[in-house]
C-alpha positions in Angstrom: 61.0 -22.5 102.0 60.7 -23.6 98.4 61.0 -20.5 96.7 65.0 -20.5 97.6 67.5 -22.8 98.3 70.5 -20.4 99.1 73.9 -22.0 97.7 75.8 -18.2 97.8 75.8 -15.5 99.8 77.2 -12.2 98.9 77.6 -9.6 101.8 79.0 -7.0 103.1 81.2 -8.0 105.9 79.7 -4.8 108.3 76.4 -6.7 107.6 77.7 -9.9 108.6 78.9 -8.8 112.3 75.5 -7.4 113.0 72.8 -10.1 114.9 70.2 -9.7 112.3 73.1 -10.6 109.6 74.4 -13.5 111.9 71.0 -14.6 111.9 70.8 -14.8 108.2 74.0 -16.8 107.4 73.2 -19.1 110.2 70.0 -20.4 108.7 72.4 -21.5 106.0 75.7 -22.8 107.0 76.5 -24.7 103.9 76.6 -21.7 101.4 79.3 -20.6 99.7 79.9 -16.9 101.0 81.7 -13.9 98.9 82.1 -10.5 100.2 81.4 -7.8 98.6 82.2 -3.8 99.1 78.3 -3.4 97.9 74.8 -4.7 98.4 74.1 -2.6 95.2 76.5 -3.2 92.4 77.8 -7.2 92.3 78.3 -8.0 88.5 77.3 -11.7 88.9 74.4 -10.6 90.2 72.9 -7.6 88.5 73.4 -5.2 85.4 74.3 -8.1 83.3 71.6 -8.7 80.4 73.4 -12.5 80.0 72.2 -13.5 83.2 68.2 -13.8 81.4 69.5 -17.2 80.9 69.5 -17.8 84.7 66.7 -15.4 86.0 65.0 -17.3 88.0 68.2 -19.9 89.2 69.3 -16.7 90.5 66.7 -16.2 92.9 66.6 -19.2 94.1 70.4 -19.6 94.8 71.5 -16.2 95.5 71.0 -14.3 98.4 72.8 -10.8 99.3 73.3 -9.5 103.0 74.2 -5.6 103.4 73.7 -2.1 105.1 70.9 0.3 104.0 72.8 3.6 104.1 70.6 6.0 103.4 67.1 6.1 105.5 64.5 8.3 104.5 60.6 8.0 105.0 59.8 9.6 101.4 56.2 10.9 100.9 53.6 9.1 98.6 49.8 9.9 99.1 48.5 7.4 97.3 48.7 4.0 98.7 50.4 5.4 101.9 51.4 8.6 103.6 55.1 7.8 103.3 57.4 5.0 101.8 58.9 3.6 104.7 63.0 2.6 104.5 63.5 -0.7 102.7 64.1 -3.4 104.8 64.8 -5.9 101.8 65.4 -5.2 97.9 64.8 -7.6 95.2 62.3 -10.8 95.6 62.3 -14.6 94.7 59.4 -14.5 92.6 59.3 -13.7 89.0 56.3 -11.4 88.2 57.0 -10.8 84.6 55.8 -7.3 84.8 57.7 -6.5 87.9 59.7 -2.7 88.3 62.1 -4.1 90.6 64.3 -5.5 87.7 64.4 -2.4 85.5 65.7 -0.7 88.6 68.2 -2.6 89.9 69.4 -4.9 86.7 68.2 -8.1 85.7 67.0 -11.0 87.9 67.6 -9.2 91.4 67.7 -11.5 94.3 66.8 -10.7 97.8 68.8 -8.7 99.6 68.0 -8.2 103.4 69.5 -5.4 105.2 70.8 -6.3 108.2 70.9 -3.0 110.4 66.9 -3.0 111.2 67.4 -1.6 114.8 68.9 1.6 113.0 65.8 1.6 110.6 63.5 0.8 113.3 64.5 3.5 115.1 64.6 6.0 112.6 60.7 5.1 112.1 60.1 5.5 115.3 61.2 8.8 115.5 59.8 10.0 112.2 56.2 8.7 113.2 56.6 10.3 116.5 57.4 13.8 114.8 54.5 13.3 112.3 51.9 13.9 115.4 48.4 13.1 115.1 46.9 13.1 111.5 45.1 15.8 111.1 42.2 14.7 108.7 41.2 12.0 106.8 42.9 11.3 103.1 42.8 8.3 100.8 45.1 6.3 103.0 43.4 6.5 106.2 40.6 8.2 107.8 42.7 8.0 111.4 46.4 7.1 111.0 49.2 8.3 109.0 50.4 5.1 107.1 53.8 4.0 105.9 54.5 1.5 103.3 57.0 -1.5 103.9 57.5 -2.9 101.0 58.6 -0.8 97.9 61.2 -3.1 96.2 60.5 -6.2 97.7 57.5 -8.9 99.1 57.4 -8.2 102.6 55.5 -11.9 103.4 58.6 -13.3 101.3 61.3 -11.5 103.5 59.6 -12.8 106.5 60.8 -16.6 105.4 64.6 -15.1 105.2 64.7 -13.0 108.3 63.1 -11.7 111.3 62.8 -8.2 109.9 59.2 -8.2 109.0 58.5 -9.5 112.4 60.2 -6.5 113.6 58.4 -4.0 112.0 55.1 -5.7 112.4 55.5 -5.3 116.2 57.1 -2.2 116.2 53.8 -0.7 114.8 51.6 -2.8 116.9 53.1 -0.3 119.4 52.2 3.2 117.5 49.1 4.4 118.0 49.1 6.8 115.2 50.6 5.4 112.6 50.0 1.6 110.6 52.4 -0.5 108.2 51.1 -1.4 104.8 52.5 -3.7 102.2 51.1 -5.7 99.1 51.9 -9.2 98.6 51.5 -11.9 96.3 52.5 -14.8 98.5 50.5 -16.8 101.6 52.8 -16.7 104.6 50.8 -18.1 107.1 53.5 -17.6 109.7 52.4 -13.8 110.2 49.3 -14.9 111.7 51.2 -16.2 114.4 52.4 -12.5 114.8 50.4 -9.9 117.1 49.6 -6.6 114.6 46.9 -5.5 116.9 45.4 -3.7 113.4 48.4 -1.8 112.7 49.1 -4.1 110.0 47.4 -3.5 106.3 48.5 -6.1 104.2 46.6 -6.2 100.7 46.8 -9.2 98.6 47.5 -9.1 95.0 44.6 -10.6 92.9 44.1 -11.0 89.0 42.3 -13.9 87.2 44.0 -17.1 87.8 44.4 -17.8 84.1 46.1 -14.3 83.5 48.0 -15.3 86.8 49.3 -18.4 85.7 51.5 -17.0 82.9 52.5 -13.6 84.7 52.8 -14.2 88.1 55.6 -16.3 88.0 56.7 -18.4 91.6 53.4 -16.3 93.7 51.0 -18.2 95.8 48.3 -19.3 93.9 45.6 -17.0 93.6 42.9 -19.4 95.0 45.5 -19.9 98.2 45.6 -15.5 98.1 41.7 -15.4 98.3 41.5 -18.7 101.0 43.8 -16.5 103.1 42.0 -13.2 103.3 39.6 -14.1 106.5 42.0 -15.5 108.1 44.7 -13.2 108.2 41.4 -10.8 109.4 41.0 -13.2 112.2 44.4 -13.0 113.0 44.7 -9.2 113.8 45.5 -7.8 110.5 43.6 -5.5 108.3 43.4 -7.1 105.0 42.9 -5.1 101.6 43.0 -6.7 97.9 44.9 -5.0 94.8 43.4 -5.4 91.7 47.3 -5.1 90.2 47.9 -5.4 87.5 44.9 -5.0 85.4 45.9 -6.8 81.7 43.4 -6.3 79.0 42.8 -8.8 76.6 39.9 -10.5 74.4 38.2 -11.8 77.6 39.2 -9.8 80.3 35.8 -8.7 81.8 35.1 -11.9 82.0 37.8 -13.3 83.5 37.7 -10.4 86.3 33.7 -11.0 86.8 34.7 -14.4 87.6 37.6 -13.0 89.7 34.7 -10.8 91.7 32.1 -13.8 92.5 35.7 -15.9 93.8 36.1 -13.1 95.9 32.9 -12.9 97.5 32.6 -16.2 98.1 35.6 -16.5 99.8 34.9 -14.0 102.2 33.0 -13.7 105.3 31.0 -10.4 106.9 33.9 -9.2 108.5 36.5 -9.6 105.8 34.2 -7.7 103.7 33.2 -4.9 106.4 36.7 -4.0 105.9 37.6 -4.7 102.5 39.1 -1.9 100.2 40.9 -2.1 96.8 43.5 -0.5 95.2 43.1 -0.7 91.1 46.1 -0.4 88.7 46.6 -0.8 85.2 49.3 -2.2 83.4 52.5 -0.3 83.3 55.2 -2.3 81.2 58.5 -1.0 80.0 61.0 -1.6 76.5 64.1 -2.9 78.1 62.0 -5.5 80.3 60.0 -6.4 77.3 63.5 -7.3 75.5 64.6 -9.3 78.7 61.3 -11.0 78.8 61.7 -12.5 75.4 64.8 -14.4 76.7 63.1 -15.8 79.6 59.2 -16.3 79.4 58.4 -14.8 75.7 54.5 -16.2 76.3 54.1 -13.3 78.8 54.7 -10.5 76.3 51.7 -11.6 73.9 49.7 -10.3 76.8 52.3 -7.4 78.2 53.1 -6.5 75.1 50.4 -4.9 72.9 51.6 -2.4 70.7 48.2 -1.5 68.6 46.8 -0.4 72.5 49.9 1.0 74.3 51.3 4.2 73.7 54.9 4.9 75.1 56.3 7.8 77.9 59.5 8.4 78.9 60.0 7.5 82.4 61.6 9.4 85.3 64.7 7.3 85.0 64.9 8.2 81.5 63.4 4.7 80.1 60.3 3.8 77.6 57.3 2.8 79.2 53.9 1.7 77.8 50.3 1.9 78.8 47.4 2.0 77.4 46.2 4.7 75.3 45.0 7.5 76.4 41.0 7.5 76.2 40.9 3.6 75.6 42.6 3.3 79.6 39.6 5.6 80.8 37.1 3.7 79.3 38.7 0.1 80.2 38.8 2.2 83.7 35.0 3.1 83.8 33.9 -1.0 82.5 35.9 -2.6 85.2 34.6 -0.1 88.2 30.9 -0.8 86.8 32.1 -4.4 86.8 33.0 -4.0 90.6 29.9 -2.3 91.4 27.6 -5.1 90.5 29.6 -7.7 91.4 31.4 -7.0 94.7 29.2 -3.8 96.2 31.1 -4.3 99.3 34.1 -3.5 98.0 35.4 0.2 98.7 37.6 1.3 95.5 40.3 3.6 97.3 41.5 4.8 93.9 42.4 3.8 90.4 44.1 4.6 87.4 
């Protein structure tokens, strides 16, 4: 896999005894490995601004094995019904806008979690006490649906371990209930897998050339939209997130283009199905400070402060977004946009 090339392993030695951890250390027997009493706080690792000078060295090198403690199916309504437990944290690509970073400090590696029968399990049981969904909502019309993939890229972890695989068949087994998860890299090993459309994966799409500076170690976009039929044919449902949406001097232009690509690379089917998800930017002070020490090109387009106003987040942080009653309107063009040039394309929500 050329996104890593794992010379250190940090883990937790209950991690290590299970098979899934076993698994992970074998697939590479020459790295250095330091244990550690936790997955969440290892100061080469995380929490430490200095290490902007080896953000993306550290995802390529490091890798982190542990135990995730707490599992708890947490309820969303927006993309999904509920957040599912993480099966991985952290990710080996780079997105300079990314969340994951303000969250767990700095250039946050992969970690896989090694106990996935326990989470299996647990989802198992908490799908099974959810019954059969009662009506339709913005997530499904039929099945209650649980995201995979919170804090990491769920077609990423499936190159490091077989806990994807997992969770892809345990839902291919539920008959009320589907796995969802957004992704900005081409695996093509799922479609080896059987999801039996219980699977929703939706691909990440922007305009290449805002893609090229932001989305930092992803697929390509061209290889995203080449993959969407044939991830259809394979037994998955397949949605596209317009995520995230970066306004600049040309950008309805740039996402017109974005809307023809996408039409053209899909057949009848893929577009029978199609729905999108649409999310503006969302960019925070302490990333934009990290940013500069890394990849300062990105913040002349993530970083507008004559548009953005700021809001204090949850965790107590300064985010920005665009101001209010410029956003709606920026909303309103790009919906138009979508209507005449992918009519096909079901908008599930956006903000």
């Amino acid at each position: 896999m050329s996104l890593v090339d794992v010379t250190r392993i940090y883990y937790e030695p209950a991690a290590a005894e299970l098979p899934r951890g076993r698994q992970v250390l074998d697939r590479w027997p020459g790295a250095t490995l330091v244990p550690v009493d936790s997955h969440w706080r290892i100061p080469e690792l995380h929490g430490d601004e200095t290490n902007v000078d080896r953000w993306v060295r550290i995802k390529r090198e490091a890798l982190v094995l542990g135990i995730k403690k707490s599992l708890q199916a947490r309820p969303n309504g927006r993309s999904a019904d509920f957040i599912a437990p993480s099966t991985a944290n952290g990710c080996a690509m780079a997105c300079a806008y990314c969340y994951v970073p303000r969250r767990k400090g700095y250039s946050n590696p992969i970690t896989v979690f090694a106990n996935i029968e326990q989470i299996t399990g647990y989802l198992r049981r908490h799908v099974q006490r959810q019954g059969v969904k009662p009506e339709p909502n913005q997530c499904d019309p039929v099945d209650w649906v649980y995201d995979l993939g919170e804090n990491s890229d769920c077609s990423v972890d499936a190159e490091i371990s077989d806990n994807v695989d997992d969770l892809i068949a345990l839902f291919a087994g539920l008959p009320t209930a589907k796995a969802s998860f957004a992704t900005k890299h081409v695996n093509r090993r799922l479609l080896t897998l059987d999801p039996r459309g219980r699977t929703r994966i939706r691909f990440s799409l922007m305009p290449a050339q805002v893609a090229r500076l932001l989305d930092i170690r992803t697929s390509p976009v061209p290889e995203r939209l080449a993959a969407l039929d044939d991830f259809v044919a394979a037994g998955y449902e397949v949605h596209v997130n317009f995520s995230p949406v970066v306004v600049h001097d040309d950008w309805l232009a740039r996402w017109a283009e974005l809307l023809d690509q996408l039409g053209d690379a899909t057949n009848a089917a893929t577009k029978a199905q199609l729905a999108t998800e649409v999310i503006f930017l969302t960019h925070e002070e302490n990333l934009h400070r990290v940013n500069l020490g890394w990849h300062p090109k990105a913040e002349d387009l993530l970083w507008r402060p004559a548009m953005q106003e700021s809001k204090r987040s949850q965790s107590g942080g300064t985010n920005v977004r665009y101001r209010t009653g410029d956003k709606g309107r920026y909303v309103r063009e790009l919906l138009e946009l979508i209507e005449q040039r992918a009519p096909y394309l079901r908008v599930r929500y956006a903000f």
